[in-house]
C-alpha positions in Angstrom: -11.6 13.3 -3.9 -8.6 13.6 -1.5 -5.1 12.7 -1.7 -5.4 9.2 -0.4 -8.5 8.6 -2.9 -6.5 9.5 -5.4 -3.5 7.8 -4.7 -5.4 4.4 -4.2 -7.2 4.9 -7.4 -4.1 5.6 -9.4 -2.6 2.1 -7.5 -5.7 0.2 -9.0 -4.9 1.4 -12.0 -1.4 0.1 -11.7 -2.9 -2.9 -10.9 -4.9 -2.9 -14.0 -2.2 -2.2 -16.5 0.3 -4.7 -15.1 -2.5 -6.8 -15.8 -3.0 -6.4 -19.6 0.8 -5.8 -20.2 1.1 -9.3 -18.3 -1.4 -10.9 -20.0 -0.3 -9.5 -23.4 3.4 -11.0 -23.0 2.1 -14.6 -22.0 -0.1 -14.8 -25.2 2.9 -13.2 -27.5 5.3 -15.0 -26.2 6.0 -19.0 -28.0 5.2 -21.4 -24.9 6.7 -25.4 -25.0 10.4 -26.0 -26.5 11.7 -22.7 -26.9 14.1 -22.3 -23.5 15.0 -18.7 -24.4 11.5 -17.5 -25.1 10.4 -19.3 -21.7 13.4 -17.6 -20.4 12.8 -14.2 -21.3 9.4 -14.8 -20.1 9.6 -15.6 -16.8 12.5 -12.5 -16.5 9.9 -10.1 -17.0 7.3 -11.8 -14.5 5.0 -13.2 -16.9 4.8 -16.8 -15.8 3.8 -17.9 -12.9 5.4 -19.1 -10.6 8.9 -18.0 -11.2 8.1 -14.6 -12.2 6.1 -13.5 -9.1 8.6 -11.6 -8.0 9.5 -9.6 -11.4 5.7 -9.0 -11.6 5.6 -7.0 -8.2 8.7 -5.4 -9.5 6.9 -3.9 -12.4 3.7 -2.9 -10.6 6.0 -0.8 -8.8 7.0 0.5 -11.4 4.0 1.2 -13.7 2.0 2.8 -9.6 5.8 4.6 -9.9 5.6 6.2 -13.4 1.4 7.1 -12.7 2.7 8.8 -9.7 5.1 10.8 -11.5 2.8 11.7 -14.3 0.2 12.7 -12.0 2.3 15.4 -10.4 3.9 16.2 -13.7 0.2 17.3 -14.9 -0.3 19.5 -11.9 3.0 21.5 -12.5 1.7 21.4 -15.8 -1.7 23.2 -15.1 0.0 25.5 -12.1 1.7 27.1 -15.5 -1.6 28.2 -16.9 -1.6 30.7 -14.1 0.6 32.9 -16.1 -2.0 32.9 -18.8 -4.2 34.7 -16.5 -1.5 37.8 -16.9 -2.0 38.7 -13.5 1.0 41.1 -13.6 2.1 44.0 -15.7 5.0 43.1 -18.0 5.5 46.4 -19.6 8.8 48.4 -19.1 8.7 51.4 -16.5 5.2 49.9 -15.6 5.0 51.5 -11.7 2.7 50.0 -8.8 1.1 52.4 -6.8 -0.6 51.3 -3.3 -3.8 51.5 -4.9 -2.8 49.2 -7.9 -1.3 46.8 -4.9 -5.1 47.0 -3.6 -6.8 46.0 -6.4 -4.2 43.5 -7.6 -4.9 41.7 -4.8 -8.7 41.9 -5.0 -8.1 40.7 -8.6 -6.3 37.3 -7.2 -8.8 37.0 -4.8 -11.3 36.9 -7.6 -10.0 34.4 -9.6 -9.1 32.4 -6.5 -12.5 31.8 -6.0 -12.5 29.9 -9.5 -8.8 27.9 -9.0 -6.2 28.8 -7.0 -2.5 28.5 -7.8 1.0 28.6 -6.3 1.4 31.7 -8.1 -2.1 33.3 -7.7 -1.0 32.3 -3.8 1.9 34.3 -3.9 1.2 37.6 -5.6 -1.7 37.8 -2.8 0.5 37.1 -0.1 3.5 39.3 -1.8 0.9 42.3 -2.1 -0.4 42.2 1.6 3.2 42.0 2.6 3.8 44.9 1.3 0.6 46.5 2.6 1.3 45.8 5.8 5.7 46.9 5.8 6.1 49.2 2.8 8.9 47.4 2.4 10.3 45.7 -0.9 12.6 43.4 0.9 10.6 42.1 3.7 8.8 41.0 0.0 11.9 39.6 -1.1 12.4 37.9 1.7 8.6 36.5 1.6 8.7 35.2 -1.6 12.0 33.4 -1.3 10.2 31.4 1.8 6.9 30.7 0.6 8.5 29.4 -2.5 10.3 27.2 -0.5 7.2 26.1 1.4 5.9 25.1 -2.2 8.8 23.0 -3.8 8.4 21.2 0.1 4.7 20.7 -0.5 5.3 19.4 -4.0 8.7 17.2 -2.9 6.5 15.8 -0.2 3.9 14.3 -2.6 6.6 12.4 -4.0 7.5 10.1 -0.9 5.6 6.7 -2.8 7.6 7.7 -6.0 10.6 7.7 -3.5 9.7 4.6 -1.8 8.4 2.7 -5.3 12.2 3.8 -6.2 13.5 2.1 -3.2 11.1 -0.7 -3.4 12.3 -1.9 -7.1 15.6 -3.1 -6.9 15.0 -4.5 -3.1 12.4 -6.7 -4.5 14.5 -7.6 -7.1 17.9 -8.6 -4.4 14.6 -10.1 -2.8 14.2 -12.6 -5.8 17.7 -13.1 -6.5 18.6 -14.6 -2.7 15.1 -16.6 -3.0 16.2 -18.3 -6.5 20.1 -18.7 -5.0 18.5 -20.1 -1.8 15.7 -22.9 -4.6 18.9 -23.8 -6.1 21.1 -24.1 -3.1 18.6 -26.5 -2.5 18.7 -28.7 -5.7 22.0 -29.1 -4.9 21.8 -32.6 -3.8 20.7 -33.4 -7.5 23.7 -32.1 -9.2 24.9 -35.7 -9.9 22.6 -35.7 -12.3 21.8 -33.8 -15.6 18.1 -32.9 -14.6 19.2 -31.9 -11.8 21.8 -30.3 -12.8 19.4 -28.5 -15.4 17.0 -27.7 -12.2 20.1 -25.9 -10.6 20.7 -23.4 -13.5 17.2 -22.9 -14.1 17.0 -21.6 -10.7 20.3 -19.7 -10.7 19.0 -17.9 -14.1 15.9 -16.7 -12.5 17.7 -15.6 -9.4 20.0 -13.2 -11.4 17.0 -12.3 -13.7 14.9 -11.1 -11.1 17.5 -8.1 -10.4 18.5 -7.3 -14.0 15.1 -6.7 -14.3 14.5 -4.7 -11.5 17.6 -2.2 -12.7 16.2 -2.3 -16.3 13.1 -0.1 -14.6 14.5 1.6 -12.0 17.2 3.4 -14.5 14.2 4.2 -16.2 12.1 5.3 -13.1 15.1 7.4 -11.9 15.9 9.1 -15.1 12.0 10.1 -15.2 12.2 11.4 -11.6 15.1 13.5 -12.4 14.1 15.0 -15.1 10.7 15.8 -13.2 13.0 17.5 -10.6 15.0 19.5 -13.1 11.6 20.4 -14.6 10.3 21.7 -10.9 13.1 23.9 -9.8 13.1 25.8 -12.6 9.5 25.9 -12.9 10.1 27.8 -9.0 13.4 30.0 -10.1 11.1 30.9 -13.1 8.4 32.1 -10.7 10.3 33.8 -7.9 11.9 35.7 -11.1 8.3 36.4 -12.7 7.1 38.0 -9.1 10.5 40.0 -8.4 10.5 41.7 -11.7 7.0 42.0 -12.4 6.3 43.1 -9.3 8.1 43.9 -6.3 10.8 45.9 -8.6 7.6 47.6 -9.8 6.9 49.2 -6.3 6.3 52.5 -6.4 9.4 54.2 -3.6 
């Protein structure tokens, strides 16, 4: 299944979820009298039509938070490549060419299995230094591709990026529609229905982006902890490969 597959299947599950949280709220929530019940309904999106608007909000962010935890559980499984112990961790351990030779064979091997940013590296670190004989063209080799990989991984999160965006536009979205419904009423203010008609609106309006900043502050936080998370899953591995093995070089 590729990316895109993926992607849309994880947006129909967004779909789905919106759905039964949705559907959940209206049947919880009192219906008839209560004005703040009705109230807090339609800020969330659960009542059509007023909450239309706060409903796409929080698809956003439920396809937001699958996104994240999606990529979350493949940083989480490219750590199970240090289980694999693919380099020695002993003191005064020394690498000879021919231990360079058949670490690499040994990544190979296990690439043909699963590969991993870090399985990736030490065969591309070892070949390196194959070909130059030189531990700092390594250095400098590591330090790139690992670069290469936080890009690869950053670039997977441009519809996180754009679900960020997304949220609190949709919700400035809702707040001019409701400003512009009751901008209209105005020629009813003489009365008290209409004056009713004109808050109604006006409450909605301002709902509609409270709401949206209620989940983007919690979207955000999410994808910033996920960031602090991924650079020092990186730091952690261009550590693991400098001291486990390029300072292990035999000179």
């Amino acid at each position: 299944m590729n990316i895109l597959k993926k992607r849309a299947v994880r947006l129909l599950f967004s779909i789905i979820i919106s759905a039964i949280i949705y559907t959940a709220v209206w049947l919880i929530t009192p219906q008839g009298e209560n004005e703040e019940a009705n109230r807090m309904l339609v800020m969330i999106g659960g009542k059509l039509y007023d909450g239309i608007i706060q409903a796409v909000t929080f698809l956003l962010f439920v396809y937001g938070m699958l996104e994240m935890f999606w990529i979350n559980y493949r940083l989480n499984c490219e750590k199970d490549a240090y289980l694999l112990r693919l380099l020695p961790e002993k003191e005064n351990w020394v690498l000879s060419t021919d231990d360079i030779n058949q670490l690499k064979l040994n990544v190979q091997n296990i690439e043909k299995t699963r590969k991993y940013y870090l399985t990736d590296l030490v065969k591309k670190c070892c070949t390196k230094y194959r070909l130059s004989k030189e531990a700092s063209e390594v250095i400098a080799l590591n330090d790139s591709q690992i670069d290469i990989y936080q890009s690869e991984m950053e670039s997977e999160q441009s519809f996180i990026r754009y679900a960020a965006w997304a949220i609190p536009s949709v919700g400035f979205i809702g707040t001019v529609y409701g400003i512009g419904k009751s901008l209209d009423l105005a020629k009813e203010a003489a009365t008290q229905e209409g004056i009713k008609k004109i808050t109604d609106a006006l409450g909605v309006a301002f709902d509609t982006t409270l709401w949206a900043l209620i989940l983007i502050i919690i979207l955000m936080y999410t994808i910033h902890s996920f960031q602090k998370k991924q650079d020092t899953f990186f730091a952690n591995m261009k550590d693991y490969i400098i001291e486990n093995l390029i300072n292990r070089f035999y000179k």
